[in-house]
Wavefront OBJ file of the C-alpha trace (Angstrom):
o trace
v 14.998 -27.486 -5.930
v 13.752 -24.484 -7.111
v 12.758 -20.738 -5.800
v 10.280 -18.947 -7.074
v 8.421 -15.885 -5.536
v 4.571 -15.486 -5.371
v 3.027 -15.370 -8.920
v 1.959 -18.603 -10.535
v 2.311 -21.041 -7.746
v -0.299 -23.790 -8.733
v 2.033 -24.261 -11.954
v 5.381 -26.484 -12.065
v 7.987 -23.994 -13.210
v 10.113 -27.060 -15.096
v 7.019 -28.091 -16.670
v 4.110 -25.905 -16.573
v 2.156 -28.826 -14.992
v -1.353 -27.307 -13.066
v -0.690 -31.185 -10.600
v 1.269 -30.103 -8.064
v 1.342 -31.180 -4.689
v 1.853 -28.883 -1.367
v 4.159 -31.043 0.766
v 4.642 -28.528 4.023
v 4.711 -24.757 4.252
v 5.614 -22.500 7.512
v 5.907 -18.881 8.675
v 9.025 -17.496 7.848
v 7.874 -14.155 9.596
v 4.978 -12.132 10.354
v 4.297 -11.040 6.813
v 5.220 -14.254 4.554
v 4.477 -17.786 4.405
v 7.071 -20.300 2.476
v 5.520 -23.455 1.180
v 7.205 -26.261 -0.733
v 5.468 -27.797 -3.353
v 5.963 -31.394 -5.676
v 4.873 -31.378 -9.068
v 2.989 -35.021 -9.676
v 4.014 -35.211 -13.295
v 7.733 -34.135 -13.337
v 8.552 -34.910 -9.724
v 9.916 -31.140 -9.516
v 10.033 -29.659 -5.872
v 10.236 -26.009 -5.751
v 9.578 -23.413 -3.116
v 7.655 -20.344 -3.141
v 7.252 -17.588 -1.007
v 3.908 -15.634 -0.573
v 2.337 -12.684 1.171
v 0.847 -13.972 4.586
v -3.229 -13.542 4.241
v -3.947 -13.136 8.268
v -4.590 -10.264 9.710
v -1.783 -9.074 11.730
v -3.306 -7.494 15.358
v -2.065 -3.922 16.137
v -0.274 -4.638 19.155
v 0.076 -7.696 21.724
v -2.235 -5.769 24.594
v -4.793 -5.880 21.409
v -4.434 -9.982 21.351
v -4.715 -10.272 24.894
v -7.524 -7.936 25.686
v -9.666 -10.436 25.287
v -8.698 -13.018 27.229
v -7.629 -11.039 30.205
v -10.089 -9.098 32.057
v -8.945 -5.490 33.689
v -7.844 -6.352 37.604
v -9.030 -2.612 38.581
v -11.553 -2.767 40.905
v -12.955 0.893 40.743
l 1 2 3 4 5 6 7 8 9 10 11 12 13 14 15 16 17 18 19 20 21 22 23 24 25 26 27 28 29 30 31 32 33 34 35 36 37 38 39 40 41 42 43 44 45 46 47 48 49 50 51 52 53 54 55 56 57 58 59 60 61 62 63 64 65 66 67 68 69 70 71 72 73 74
């Protein structure tokens, strides 16, 4: 199986086939998504690793604000 970083990931690196096949992909942290793909024509797998495209919020109380309302009663 083979690595590749971001760049050309809708082509098969073994055989420059455009029919490839996402099988899973996950978080690996806050910033970058890994996704392993199967080319249909070579049966290649290979893995690549991209720049997350979410929006990361500024800070946890920023995610939560609006869900929770404030408790102060003034």
């Amino acid at each position: 199986m083979t690595s590749i970083p971001g760049g050309d990931q809708e082509q098969c690196p073994r055989c420059g086939s455009k029919l490839v096949n996402i099988e899973w992909d996950e978080r690996v942290n806050a910033q970058e998504v890994q996704t392993l793909r199967h080319c249909l024509n070579c049966s290649n797998e290979f893995v690549s690793l991209e720049a997350s495209k979410e929006e990361q919020p500024a800070s946890d109380a920023e995610t939560t604000k609006p869900f929770f309302t404030s408790l102060v009663i003034e």
